[in-house]
PyMOL Python script that loads the backbone (N, CA, C, O; Angstrom):
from pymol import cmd

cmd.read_pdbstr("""\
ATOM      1  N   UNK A   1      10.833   9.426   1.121  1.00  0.00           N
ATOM      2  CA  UNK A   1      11.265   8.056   1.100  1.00  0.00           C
ATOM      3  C   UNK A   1      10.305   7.254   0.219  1.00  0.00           C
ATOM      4  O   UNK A   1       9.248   7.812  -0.076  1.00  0.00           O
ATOM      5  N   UNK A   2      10.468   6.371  -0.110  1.00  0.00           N
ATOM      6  CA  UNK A   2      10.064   4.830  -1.230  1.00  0.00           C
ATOM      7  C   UNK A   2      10.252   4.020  -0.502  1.00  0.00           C
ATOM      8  O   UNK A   2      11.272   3.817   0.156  1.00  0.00           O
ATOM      9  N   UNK A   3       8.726   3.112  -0.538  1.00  0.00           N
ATOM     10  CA  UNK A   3       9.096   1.745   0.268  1.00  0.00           C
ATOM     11  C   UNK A   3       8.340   1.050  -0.782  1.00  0.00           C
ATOM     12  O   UNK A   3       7.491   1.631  -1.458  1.00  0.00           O
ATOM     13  N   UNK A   4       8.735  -0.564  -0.966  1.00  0.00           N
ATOM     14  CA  UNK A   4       7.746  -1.294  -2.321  1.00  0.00           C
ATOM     15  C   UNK A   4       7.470  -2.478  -0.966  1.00  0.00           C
ATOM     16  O   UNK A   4       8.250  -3.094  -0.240  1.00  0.00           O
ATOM     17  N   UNK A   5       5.578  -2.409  -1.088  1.00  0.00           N
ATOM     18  CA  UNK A   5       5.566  -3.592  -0.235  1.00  0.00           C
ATOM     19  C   UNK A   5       5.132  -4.771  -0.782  1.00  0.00           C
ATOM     20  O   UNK A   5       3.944  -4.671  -1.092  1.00  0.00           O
ATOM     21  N   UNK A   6       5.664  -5.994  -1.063  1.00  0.00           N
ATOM     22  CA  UNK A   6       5.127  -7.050  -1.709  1.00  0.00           C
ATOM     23  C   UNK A   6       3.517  -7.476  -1.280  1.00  0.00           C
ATOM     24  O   UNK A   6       3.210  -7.440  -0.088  1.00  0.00           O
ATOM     25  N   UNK A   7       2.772  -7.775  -2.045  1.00  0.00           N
ATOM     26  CA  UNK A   7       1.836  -8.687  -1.694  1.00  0.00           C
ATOM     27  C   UNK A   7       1.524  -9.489  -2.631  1.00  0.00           C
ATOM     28  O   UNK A   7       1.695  -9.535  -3.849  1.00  0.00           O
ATOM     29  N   UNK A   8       0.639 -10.626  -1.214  1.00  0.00           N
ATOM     30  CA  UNK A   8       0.447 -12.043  -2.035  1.00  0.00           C
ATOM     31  C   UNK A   8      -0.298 -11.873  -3.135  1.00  0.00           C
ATOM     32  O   UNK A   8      -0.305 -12.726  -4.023  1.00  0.00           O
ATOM     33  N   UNK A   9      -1.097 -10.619  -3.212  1.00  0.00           N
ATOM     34  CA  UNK A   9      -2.036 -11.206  -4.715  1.00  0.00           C
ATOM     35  C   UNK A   9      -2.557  -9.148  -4.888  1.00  0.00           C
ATOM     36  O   UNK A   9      -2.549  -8.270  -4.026  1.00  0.00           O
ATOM     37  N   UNK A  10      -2.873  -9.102  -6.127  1.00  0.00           N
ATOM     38  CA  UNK A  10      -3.577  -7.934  -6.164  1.00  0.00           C
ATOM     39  C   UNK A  10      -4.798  -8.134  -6.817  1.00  0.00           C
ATOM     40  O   UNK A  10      -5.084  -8.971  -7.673  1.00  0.00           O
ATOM     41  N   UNK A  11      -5.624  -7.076  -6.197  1.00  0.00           N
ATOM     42  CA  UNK A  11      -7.035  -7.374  -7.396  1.00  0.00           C
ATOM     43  C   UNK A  11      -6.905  -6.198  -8.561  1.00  0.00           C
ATOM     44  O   UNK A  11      -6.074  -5.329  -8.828  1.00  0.00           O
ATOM     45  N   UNK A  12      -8.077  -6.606  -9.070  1.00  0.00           N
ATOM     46  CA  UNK A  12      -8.510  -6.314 -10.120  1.00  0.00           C
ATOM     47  C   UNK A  12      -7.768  -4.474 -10.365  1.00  0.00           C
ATOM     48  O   UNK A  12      -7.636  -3.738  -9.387  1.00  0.00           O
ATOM     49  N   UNK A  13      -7.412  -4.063 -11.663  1.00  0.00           N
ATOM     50  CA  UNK A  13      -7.097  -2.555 -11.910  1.00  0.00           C
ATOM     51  C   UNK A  13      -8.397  -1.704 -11.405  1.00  0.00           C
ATOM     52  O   UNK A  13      -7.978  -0.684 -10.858  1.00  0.00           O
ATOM     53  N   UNK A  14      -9.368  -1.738 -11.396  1.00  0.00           N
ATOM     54  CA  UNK A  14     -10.850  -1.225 -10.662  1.00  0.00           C
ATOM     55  C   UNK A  14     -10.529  -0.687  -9.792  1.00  0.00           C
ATOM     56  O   UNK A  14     -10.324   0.484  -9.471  1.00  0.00           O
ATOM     57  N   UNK A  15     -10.468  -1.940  -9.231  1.00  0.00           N
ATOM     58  CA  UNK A  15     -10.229  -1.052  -7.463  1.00  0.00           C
ATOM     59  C   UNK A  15      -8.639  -0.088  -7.210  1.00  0.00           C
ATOM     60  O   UNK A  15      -8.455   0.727  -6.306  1.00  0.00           O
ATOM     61  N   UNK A  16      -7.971  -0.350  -7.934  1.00  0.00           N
ATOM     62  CA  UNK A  16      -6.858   0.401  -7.121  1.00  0.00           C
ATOM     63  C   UNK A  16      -6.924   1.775  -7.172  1.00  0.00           C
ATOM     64  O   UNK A  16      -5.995   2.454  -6.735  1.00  0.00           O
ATOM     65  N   UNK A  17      -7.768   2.193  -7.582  1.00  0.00           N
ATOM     66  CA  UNK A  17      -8.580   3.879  -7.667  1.00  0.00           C
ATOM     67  C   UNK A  17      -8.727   4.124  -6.175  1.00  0.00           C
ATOM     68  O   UNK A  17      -7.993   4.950  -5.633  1.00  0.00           O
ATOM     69  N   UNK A  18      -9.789   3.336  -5.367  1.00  0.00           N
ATOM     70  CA  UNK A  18      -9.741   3.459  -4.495  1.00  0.00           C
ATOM     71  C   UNK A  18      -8.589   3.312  -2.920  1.00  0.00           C
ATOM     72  O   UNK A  18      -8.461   3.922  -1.859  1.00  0.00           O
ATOM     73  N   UNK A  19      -7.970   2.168  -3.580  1.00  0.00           N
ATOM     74  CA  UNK A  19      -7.032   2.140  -2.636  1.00  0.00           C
ATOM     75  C   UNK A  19      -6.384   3.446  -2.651  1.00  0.00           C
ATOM     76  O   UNK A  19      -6.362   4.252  -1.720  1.00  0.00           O
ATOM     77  N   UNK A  20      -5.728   3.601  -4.091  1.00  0.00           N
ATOM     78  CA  UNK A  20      -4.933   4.736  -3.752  1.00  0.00           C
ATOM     79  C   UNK A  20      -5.165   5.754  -3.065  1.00  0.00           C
ATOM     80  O   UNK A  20      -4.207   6.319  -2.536  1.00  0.00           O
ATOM     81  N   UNK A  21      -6.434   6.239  -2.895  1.00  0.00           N
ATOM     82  CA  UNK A  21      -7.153   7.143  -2.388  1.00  0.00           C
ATOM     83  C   UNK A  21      -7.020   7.096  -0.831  1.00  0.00           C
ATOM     84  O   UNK A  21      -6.823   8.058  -0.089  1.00  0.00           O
ATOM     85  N   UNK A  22      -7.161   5.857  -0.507  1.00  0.00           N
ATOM     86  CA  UNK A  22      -7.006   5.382   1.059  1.00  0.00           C
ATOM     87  C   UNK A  22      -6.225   5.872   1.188  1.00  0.00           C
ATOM     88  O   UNK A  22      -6.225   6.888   1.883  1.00  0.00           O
ATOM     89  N   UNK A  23      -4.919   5.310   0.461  1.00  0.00           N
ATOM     90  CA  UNK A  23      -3.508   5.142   1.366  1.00  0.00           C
ATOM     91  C   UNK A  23      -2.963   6.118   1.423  1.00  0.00           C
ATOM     92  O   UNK A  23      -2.218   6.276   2.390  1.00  0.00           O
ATOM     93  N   UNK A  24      -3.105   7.318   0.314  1.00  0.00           N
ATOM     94  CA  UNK A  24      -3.045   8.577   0.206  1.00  0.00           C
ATOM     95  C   UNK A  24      -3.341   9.031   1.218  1.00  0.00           C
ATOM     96  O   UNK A  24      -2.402   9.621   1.753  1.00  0.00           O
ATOM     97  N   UNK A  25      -4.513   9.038   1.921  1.00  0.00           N
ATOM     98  CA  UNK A  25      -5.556  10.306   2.354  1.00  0.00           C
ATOM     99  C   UNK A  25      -4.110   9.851   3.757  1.00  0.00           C
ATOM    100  O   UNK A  25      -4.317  10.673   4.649  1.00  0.00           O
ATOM    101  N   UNK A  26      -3.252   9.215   4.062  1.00  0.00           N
ATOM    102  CA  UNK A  26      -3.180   8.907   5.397  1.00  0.00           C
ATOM    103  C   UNK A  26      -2.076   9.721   6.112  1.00  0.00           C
ATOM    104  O   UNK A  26      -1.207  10.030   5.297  1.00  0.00           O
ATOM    105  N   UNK A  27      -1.817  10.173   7.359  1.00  0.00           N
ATOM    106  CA  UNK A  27      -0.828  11.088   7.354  1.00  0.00           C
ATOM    107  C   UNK A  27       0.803  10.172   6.771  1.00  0.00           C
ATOM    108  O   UNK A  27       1.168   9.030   7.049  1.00  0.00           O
ATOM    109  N   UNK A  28       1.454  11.181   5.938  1.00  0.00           N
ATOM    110  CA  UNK A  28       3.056  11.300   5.860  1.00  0.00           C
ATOM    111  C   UNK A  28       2.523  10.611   4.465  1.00  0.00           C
ATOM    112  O   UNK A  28       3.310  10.936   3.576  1.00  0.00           O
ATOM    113  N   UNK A  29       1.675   9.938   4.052  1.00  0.00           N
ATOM    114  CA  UNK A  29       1.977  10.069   2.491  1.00  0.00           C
ATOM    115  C   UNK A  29       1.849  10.805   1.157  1.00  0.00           C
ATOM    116  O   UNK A  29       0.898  11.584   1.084  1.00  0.00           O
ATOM    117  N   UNK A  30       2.537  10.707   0.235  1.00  0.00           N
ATOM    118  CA  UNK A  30       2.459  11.748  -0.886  1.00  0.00           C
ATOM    119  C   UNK A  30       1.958  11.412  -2.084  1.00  0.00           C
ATOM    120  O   UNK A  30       1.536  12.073  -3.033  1.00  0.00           O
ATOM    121  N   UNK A  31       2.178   9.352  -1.698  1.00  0.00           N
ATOM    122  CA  UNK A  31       2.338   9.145  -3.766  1.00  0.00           C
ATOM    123  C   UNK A  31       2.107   7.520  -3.114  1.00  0.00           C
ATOM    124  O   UNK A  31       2.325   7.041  -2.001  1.00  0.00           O
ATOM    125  N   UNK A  32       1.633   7.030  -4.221  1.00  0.00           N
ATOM    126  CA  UNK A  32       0.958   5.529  -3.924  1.00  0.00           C
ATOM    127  C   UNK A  32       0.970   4.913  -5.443  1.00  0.00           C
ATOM    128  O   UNK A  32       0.343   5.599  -6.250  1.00  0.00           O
ATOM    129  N   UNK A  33       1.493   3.905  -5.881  1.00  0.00           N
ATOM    130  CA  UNK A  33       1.527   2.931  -6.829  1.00  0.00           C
ATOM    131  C   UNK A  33       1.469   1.550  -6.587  1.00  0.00           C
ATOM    132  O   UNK A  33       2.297   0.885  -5.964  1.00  0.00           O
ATOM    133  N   UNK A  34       0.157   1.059  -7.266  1.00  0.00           N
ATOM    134  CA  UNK A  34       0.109  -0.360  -7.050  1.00  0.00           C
ATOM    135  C   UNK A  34       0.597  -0.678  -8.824  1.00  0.00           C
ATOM    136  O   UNK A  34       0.528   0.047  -9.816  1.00  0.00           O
ATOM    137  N   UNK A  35       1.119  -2.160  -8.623  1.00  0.00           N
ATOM    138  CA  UNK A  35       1.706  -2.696  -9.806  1.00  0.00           C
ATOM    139  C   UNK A  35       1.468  -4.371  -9.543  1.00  0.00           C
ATOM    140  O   UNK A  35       2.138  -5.196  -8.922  1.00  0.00           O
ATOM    141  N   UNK A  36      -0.023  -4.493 -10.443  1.00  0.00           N
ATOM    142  CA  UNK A  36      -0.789  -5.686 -10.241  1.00  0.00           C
ATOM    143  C   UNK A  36      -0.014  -6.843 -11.015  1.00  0.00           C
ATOM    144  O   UNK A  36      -0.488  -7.969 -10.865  1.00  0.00           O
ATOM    145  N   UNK A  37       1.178  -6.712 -11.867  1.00  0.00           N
ATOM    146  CA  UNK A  37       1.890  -7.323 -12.579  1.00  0.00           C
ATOM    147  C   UNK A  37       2.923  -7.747 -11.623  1.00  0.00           C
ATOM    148  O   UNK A  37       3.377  -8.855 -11.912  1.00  0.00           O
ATOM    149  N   UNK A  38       3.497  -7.147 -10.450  1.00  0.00           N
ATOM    150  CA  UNK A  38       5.021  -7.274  -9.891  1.00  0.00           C
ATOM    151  C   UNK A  38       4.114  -7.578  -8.538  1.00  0.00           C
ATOM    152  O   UNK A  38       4.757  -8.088  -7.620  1.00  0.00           O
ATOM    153  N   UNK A  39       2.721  -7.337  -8.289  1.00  0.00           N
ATOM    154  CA  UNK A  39       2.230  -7.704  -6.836  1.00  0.00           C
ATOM    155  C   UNK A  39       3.095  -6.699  -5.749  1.00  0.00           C
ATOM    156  O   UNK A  39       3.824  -7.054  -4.822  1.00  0.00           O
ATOM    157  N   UNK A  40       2.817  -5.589  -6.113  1.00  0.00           N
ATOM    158  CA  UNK A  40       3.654  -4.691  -5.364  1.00  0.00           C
ATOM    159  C   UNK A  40       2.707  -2.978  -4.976  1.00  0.00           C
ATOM    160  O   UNK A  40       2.374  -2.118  -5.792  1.00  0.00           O
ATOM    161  N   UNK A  41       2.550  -2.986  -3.831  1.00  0.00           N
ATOM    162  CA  UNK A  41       2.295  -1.370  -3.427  1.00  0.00           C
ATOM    163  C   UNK A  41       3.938  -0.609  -3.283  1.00  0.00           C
ATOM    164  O   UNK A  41       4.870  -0.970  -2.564  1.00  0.00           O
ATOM    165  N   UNK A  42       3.865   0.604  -4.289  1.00  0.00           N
ATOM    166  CA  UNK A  42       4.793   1.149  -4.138  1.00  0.00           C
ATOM    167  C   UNK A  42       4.449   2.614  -3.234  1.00  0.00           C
ATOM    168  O   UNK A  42       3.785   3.359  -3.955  1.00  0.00           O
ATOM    169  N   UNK A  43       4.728   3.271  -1.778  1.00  0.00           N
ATOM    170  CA  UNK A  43       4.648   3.881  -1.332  1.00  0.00           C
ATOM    171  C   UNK A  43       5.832   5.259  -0.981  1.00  0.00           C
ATOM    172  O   UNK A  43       6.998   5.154  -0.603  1.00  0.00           O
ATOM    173  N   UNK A  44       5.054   6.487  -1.260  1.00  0.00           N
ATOM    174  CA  UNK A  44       5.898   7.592  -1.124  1.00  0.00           C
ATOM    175  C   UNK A  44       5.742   8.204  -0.200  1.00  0.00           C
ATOM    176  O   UNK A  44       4.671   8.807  -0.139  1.00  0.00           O
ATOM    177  N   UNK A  45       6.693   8.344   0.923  1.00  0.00           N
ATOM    178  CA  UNK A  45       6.317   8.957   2.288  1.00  0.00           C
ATOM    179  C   UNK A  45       6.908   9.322   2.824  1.00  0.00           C
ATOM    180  O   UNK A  45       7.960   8.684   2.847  1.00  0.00           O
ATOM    181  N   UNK A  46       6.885  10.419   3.609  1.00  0.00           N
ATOM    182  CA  UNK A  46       7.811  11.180   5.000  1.00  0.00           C
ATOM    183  C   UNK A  46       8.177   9.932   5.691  1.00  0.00           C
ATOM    184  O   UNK A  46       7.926   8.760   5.409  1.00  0.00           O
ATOM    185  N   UNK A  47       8.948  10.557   6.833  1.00  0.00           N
ATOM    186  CA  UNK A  47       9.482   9.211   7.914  1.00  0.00           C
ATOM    187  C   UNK A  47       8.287   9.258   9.221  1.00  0.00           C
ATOM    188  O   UNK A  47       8.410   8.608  10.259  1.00  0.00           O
ATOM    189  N   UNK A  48       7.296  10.043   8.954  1.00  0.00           N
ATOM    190  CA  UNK A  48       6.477   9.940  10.445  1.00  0.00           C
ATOM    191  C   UNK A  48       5.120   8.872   9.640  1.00  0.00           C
ATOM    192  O   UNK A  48       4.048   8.757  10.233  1.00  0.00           O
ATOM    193  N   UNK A  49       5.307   8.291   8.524  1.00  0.00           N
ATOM    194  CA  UNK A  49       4.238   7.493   8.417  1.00  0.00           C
ATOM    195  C   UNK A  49       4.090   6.191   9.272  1.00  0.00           C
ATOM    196  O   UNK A  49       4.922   5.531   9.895  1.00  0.00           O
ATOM    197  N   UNK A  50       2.987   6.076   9.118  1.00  0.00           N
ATOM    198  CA  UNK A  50       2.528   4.973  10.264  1.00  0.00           C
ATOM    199  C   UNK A  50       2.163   3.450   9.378  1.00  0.00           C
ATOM    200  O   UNK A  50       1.127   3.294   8.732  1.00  0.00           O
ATOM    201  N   UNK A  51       3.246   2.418   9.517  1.00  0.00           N
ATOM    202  CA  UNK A  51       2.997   1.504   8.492  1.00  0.00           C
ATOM    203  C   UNK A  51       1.580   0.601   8.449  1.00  0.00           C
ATOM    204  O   UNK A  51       0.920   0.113   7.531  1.00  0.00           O
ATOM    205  N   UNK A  52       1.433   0.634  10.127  1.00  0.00           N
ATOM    206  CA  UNK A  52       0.468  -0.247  10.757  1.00  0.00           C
ATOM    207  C   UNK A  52      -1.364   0.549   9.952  1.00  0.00           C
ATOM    208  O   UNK A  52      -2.432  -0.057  10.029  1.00  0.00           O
ATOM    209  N   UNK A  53      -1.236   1.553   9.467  1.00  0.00           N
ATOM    210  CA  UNK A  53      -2.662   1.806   8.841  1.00  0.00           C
ATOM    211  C   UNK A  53      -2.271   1.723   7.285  1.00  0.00           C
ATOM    212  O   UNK A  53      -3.067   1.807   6.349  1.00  0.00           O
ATOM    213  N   UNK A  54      -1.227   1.586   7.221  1.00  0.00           N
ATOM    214  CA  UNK A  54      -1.092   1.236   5.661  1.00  0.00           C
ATOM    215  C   UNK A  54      -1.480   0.018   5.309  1.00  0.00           C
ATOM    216  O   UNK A  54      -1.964  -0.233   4.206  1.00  0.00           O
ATOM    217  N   UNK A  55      -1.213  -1.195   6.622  1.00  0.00           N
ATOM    218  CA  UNK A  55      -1.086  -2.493   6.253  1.00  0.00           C
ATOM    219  C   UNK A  55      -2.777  -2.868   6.313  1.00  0.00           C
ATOM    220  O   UNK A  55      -3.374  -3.764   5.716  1.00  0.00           O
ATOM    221  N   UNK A  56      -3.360  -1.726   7.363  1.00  0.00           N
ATOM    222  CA  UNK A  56      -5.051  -2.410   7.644  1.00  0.00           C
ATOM    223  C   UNK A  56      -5.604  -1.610   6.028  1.00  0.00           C
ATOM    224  O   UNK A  56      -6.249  -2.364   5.299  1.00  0.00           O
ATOM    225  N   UNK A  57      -5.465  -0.775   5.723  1.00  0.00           N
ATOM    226  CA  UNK A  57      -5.946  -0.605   4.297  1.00  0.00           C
ATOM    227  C   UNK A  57      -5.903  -1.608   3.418  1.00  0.00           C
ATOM    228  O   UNK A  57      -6.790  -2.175   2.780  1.00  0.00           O
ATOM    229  N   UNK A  58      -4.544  -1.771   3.482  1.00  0.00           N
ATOM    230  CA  UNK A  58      -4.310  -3.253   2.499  1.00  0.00           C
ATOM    231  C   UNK A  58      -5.272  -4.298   2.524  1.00  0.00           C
ATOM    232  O   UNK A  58      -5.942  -4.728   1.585  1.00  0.00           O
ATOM    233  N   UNK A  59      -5.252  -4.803   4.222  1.00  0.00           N
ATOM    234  CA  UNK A  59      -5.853  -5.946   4.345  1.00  0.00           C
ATOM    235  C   UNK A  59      -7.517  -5.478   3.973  1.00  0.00           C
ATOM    236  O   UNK A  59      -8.215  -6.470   3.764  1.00  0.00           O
ATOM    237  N   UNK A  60      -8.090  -4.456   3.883  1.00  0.00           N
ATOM    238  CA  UNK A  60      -9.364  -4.153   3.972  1.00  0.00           C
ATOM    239  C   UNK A  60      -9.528  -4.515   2.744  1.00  0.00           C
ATOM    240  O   UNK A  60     -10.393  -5.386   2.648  1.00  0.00           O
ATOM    241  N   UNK A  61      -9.080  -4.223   1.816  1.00  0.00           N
ATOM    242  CA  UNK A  61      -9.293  -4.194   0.388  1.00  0.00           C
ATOM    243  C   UNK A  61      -8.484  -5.629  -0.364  1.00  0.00           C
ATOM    244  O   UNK A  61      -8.249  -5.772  -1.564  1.00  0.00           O
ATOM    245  N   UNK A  62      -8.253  -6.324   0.446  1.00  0.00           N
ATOM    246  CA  UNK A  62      -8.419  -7.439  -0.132  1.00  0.00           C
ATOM    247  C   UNK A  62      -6.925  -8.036  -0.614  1.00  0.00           C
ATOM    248  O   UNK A  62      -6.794  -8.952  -1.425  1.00  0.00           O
ATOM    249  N   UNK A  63      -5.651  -7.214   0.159  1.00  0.00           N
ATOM    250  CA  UNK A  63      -4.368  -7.195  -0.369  1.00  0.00           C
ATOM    251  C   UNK A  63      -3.700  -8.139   0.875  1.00  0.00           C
ATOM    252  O   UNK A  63      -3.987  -7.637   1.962  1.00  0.00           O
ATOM    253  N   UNK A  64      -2.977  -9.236   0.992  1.00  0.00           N
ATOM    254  CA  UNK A  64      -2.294  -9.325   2.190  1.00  0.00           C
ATOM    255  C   UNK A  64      -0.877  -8.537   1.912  1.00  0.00           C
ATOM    256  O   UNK A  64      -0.517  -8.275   0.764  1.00  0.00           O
ATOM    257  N   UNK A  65      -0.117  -8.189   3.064  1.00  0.00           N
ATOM    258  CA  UNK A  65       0.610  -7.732   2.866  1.00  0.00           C
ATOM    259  C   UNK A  65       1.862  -9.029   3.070  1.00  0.00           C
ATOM    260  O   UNK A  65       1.545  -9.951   3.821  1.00  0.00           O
ATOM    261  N   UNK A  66       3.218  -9.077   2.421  1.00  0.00           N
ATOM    262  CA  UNK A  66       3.632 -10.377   2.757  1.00  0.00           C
ATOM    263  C   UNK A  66       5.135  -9.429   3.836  1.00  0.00           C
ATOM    264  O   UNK A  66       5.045  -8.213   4.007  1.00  0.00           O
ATOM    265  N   UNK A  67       6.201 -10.129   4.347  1.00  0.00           N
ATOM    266  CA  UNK A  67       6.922  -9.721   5.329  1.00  0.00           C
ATOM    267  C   UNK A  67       6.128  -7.941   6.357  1.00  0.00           C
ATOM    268  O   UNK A  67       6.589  -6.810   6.203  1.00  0.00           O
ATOM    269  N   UNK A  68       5.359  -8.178   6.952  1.00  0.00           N
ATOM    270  CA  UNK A  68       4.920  -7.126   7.383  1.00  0.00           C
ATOM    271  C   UNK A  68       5.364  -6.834   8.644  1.00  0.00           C
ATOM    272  O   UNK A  68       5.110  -5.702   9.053  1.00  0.00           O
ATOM    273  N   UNK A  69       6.260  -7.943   9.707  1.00  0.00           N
ATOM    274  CA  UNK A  69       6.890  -7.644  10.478  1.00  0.00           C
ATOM    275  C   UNK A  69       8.343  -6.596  10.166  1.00  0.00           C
ATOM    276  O   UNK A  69       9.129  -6.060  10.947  1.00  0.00           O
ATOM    277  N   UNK A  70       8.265  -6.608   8.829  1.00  0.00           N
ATOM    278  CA  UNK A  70      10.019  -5.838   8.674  1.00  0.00           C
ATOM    279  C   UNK A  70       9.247  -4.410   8.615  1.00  0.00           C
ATOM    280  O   UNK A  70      10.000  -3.681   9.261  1.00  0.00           O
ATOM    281  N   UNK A  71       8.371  -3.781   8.274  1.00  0.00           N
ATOM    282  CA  UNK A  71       8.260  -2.304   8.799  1.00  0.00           C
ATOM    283  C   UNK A  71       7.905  -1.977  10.035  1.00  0.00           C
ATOM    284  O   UNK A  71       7.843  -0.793  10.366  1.00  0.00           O
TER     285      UNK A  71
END
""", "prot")
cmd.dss("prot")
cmd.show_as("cartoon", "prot")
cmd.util.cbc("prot")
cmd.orient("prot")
């Protein structure tokens, strides 16, 4: 599955090395694209992923996530 999650702001191309790495390492995902132009995490994942550690990654690194009640 593909989910694109909007957020309010992205940082810098630098860091998304690391994020990706996060959001990766987490169970049920495969594939991770941030797109600092569209303000968008694009996520590739089984259906047993867990959105709720996707969203604290986000917030760790400096991303809010925006509609986060819809996952």
């Amino acid at each position: 599955m593909r989910t694109v999650i909007k957020v309010e702001r992205t940082n810098c191309c630098v860091f998304n090395n690391s994020l990706n790495r996060d959001i990766a390492s987490l169970g049920g995902v495969y594939g991770v694209n941030i797109d600092n132009y569209k303000n968008e995490v694009t996520v590739d994942h089984t259906d047993e992923v867990d959105f709720s550690e996707i969203f604290t990654k986000l917030k760790e690194n400096g991303y809010n996530p925006l509609d986060e009640g819809k996952y």
